[in-house]
C-alpha positions as CSV (number, residue, x, y, z in Angstrom):
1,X,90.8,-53.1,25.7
2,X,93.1,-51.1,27.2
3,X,93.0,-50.6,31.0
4,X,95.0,-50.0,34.1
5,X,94.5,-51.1,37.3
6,X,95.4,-50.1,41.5
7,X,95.4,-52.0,44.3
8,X,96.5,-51.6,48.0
9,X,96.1,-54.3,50.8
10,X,92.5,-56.0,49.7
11,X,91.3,-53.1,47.5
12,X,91.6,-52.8,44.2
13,X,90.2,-50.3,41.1
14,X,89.7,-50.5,37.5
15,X,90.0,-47.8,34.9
16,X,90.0,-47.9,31.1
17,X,91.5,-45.8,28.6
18,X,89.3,-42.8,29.5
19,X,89.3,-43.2,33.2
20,X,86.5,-44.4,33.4
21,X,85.8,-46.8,36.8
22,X,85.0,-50.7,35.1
23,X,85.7,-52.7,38.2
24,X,82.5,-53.8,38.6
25,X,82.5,-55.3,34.9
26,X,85.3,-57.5,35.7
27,X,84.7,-59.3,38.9
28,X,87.4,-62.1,37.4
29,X,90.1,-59.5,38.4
30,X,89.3,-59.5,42.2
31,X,92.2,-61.9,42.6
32,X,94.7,-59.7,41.9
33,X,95.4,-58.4,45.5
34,X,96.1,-62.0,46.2
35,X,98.5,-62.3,43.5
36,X,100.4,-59.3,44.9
37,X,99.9,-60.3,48.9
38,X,98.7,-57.2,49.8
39,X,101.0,-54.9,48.1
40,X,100.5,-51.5,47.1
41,X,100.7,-51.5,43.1
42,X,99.9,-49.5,39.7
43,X,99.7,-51.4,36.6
44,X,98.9,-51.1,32.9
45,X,97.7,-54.0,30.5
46,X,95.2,-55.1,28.2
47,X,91.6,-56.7,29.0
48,X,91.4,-59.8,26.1
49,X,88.7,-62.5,25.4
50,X,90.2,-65.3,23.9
51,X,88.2,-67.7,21.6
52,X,88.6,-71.7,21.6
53,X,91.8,-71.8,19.9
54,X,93.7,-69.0,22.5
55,X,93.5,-66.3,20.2
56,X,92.2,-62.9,21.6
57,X,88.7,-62.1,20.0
58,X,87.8,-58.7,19.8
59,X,83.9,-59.4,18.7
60,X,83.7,-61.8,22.8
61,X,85.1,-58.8,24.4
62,X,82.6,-55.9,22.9
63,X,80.1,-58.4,24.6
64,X,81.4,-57.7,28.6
65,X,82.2,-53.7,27.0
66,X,79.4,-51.7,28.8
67,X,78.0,-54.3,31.3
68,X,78.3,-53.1,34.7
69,X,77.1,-56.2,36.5
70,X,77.8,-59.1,34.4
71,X,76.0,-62.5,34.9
72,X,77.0,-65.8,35.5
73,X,76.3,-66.7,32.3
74,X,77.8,-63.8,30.5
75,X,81.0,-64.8,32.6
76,X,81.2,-68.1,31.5
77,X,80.9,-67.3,28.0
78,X,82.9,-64.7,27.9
79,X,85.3,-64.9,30.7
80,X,88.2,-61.7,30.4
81,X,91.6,-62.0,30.9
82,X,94.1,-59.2,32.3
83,X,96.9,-59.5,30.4
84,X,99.8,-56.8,32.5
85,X,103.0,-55.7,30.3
86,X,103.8,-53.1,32.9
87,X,104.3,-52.2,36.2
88,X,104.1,-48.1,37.7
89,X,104.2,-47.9,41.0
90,X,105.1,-50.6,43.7
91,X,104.7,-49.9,47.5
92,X,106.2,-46.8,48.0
93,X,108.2,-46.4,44.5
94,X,107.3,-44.8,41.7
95,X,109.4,-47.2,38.6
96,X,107.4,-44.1,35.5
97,X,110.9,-42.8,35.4
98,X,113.0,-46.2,35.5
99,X,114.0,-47.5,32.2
100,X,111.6,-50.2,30.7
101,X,113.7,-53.0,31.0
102,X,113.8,-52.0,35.2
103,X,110.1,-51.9,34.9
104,X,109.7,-55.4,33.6
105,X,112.1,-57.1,35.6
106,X,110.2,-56.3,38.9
107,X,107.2,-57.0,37.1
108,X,108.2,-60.0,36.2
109,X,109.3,-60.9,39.9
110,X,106.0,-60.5,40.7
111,X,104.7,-63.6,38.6
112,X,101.3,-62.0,38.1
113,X,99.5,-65.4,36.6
114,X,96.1,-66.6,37.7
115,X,92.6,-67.1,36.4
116,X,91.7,-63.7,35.2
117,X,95.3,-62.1,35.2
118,X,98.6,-63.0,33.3
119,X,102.0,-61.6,32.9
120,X,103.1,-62.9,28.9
121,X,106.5,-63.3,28.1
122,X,108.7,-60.0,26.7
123,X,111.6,-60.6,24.5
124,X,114.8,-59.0,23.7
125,X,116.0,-58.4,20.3
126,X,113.5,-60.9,18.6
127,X,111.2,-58.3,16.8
128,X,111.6,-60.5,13.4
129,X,110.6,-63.8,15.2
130,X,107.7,-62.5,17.4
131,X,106.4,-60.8,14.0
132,X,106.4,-64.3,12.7
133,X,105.0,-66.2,15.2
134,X,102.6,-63.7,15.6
135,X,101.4,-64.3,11.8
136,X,101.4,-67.8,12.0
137,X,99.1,-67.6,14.9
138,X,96.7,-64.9,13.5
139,X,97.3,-62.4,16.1
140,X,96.5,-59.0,15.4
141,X,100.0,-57.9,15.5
142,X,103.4,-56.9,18.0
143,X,104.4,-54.0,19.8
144,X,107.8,-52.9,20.2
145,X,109.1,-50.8,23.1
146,X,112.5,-49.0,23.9
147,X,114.0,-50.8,26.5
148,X,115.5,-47.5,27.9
149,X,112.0,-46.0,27.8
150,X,110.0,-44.4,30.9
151,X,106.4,-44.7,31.1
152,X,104.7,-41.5,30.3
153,X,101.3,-41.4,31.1
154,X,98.6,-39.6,29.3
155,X,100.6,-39.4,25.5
156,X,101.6,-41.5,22.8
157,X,104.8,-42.0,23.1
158,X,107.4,-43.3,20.2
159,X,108.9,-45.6,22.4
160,X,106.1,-48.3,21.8
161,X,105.7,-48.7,18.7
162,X,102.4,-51.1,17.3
163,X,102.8,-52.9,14.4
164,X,99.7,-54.6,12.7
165,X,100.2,-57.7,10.9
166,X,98.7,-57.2,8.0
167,X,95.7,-59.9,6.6
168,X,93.9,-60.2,3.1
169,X,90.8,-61.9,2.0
170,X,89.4,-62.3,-1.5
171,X,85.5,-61.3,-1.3
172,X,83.0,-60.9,-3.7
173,X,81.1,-57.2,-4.7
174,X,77.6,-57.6,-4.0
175,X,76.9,-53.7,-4.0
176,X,77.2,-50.5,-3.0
177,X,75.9,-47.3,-0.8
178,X,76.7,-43.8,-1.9
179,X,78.8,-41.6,-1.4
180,X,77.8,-38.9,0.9
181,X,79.1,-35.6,1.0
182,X,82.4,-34.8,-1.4
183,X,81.4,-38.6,-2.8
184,X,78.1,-37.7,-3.4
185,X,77.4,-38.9,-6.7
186,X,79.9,-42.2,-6.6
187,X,80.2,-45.4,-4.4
188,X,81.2,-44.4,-0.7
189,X,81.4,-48.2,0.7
190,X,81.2,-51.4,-1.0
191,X,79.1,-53.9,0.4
192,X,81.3,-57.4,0.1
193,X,80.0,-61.2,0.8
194,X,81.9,-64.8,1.0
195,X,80.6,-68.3,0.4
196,X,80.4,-70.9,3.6
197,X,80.8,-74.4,2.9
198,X,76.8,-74.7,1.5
199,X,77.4,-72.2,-1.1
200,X,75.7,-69.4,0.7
201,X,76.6,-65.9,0.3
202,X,76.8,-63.6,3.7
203,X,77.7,-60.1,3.9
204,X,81.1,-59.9,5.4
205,X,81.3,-56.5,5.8
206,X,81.3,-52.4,4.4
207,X,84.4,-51.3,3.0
208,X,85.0,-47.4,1.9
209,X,88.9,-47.1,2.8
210,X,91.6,-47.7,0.2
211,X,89.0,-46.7,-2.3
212,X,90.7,-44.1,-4.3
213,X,89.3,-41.4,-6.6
214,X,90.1,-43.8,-9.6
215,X,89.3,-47.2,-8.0
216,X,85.7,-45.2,-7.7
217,X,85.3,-44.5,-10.9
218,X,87.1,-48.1,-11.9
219,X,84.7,-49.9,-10.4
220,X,81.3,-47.8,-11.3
221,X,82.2,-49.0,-15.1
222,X,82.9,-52.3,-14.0
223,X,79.4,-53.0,-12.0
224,X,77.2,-50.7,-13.9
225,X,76.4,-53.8,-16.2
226,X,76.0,-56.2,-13.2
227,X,73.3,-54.4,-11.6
228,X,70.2,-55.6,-10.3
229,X,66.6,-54.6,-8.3
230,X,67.0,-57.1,-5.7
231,X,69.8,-58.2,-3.4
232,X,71.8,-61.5,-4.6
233,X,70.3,-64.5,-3.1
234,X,71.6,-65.2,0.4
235,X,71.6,-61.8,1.5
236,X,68.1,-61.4,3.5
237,X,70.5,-59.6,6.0
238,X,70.7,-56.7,3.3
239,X,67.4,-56.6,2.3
240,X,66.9,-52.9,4.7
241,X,69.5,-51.4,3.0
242,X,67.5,-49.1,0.8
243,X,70.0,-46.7,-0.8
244,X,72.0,-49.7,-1.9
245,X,72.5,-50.4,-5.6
246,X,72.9,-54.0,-6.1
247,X,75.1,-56.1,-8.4
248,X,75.3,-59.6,-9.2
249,X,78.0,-61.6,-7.3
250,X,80.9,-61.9,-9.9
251,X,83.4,-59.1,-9.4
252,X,86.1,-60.1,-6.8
253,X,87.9,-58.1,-4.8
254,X,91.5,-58.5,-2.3
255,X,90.7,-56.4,1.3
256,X,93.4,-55.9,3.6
257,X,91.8,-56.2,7.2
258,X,92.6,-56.9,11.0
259,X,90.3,-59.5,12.0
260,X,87.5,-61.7,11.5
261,X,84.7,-61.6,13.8
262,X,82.7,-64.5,15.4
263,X,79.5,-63.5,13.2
264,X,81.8,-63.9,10.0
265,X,82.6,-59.6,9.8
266,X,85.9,-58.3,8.7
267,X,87.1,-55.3,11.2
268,X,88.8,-52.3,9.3
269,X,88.5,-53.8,5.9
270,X,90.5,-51.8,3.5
271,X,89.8,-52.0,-0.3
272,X,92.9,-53.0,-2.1
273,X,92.0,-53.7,-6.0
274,X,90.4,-55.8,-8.1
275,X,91.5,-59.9,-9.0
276,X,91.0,-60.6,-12.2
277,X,91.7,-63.7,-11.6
278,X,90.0,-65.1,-9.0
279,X,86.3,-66.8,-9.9
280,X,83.4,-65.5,-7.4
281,X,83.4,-68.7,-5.5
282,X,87.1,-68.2,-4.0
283,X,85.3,-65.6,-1.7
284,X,85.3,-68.1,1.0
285,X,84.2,-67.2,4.9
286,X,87.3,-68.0,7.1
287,X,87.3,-71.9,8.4
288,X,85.6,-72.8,4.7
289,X,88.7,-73.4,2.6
290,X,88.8,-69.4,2.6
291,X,90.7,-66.6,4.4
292,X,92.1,-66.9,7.9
């Protein structure tokens, strides 16, 4: 979650994205007017959750999104980090203008690292490397910046450019809901499961993008002799889903996607095609022999 923060002497405020105030839903980030001493400053970072392995889980953030007054508990669980790539103002300078590489050197100088903020490492001409690491570790992705850049506030700028590292899973068709509007008529989302270690099927998630005009149509003919009046077994979760027409478990299909969630969901799932190959049971939820 994207969020920038300003502090002066013992003071300090929280914004996100929209400029909307969030201090009070991150009480970990009072320490940061320590960490400066007192000094005037304006910076821009990114609020992360991480999980048990270090790994920021986006699924542990969305639960301190919207809590104004977190508890104890909820603090514990789910303590937030500020991670800060980027420094505005300090004292009485204003560094938006100053080349990137300007910016993070004084940031740097700073050492902004304590329980609830942290500065991480920026490197120079290693784009390739970072990419690598960055799939090895099963991080979302990198982002790029032009070290001559300024910071423009307010606009996308093509100096920082995002790059998602892109993950697959092989799940298994357990149905569909209809198309709605210019679909109407043909499947608008699949509804796709994985095994855990038991042999239980889960829902893992809805996926309508990728699906082409002709994977549509593809795929109608290939589940219109699979279908059945009840959900497969495993799949109370689905059993509300009225308009869903359901299949038996046997067609598997690759999905490009960002993330798992901690309740087993795939975030942005995008339909790829079909694997012919691949029996139903090599749908596996991540941590089961399956997709990480």
């Amino acid at each position: 979650m994207r969020a920038a923060v300003t502090a002066a002497g013992g003071r300090w405020r929280l914004r996100s994205r929209t400029g909307r105030d969030i201090t009070g839903a991150f009480p970990e980030l009072a320490v940061l007017p320590e960490l400066l001493g007192g000094r005037r400053a304006a910076l821009d970072g990114e609020l992360v959750v991480l999980d048990a392995a270090g790994v920021p889980d986006f699924s542990r953030l969305q639960q301190r999104i919207g809590v104004r007054d977190p508890s104890p508990r909820l603090l514990r669980a789910a303590p937030a980090t500020l991670y800060v790539f980027d420094l505005l103002v300090l004292d009485q300078r204003d560094l938006m203008a100053a080349p990137y590489t300007e910016r993070r050197a004084t940031l740097d100088e700073l050492t902004l690292r304590g329980s609830g903020v942290d500065t991480p490492p920026s490197f120079a001409d290693a784009g390739t490397e970072l990419y690598a690491a960055a799939r090895e570790l099963g991080l979302e992705g990198i982002v790029c910046k032009r070290l001559a850049s300024p910071y423009t506030p307010g606009q996308r700028s093509k100096a920082w450019v995002k790059t998602v590292i892109p993950h697959e899973a092989d799940v298994v068709v357990c149905g569909w809901l209809p198309g709605r509007g210019r679909l109407r008529g043909t499947i608008g989302a699949l509804l796709v499961g994985a095994y855990d270690r038991a042999g239980r099927l889960h829902l893992v998630g809805r996926v309508g993008s990728g699906l082409s005009g002709a994977a549509r149509r593809q795929l109608e003919q290939q589940l219109a002799p699979l279908r059945r009046g009840s959900p497969p077994a495993g799949h109370a979760e689905l059993a509300a889903m009225a308009e869903a027409t359901w299949v038996d478990p046997q067609v598997v299909a690759r999905i490009a996607y960002r993330s798992w969630t901690s309740g087993d969901q795939l975030r942005h799932p995008v339909y790829r095609g079909v694997v012919d190959d691949r029996d139903a049971s090599a749908a596996q939820l991540p941590g089961d022999d399956g997709p990480a």
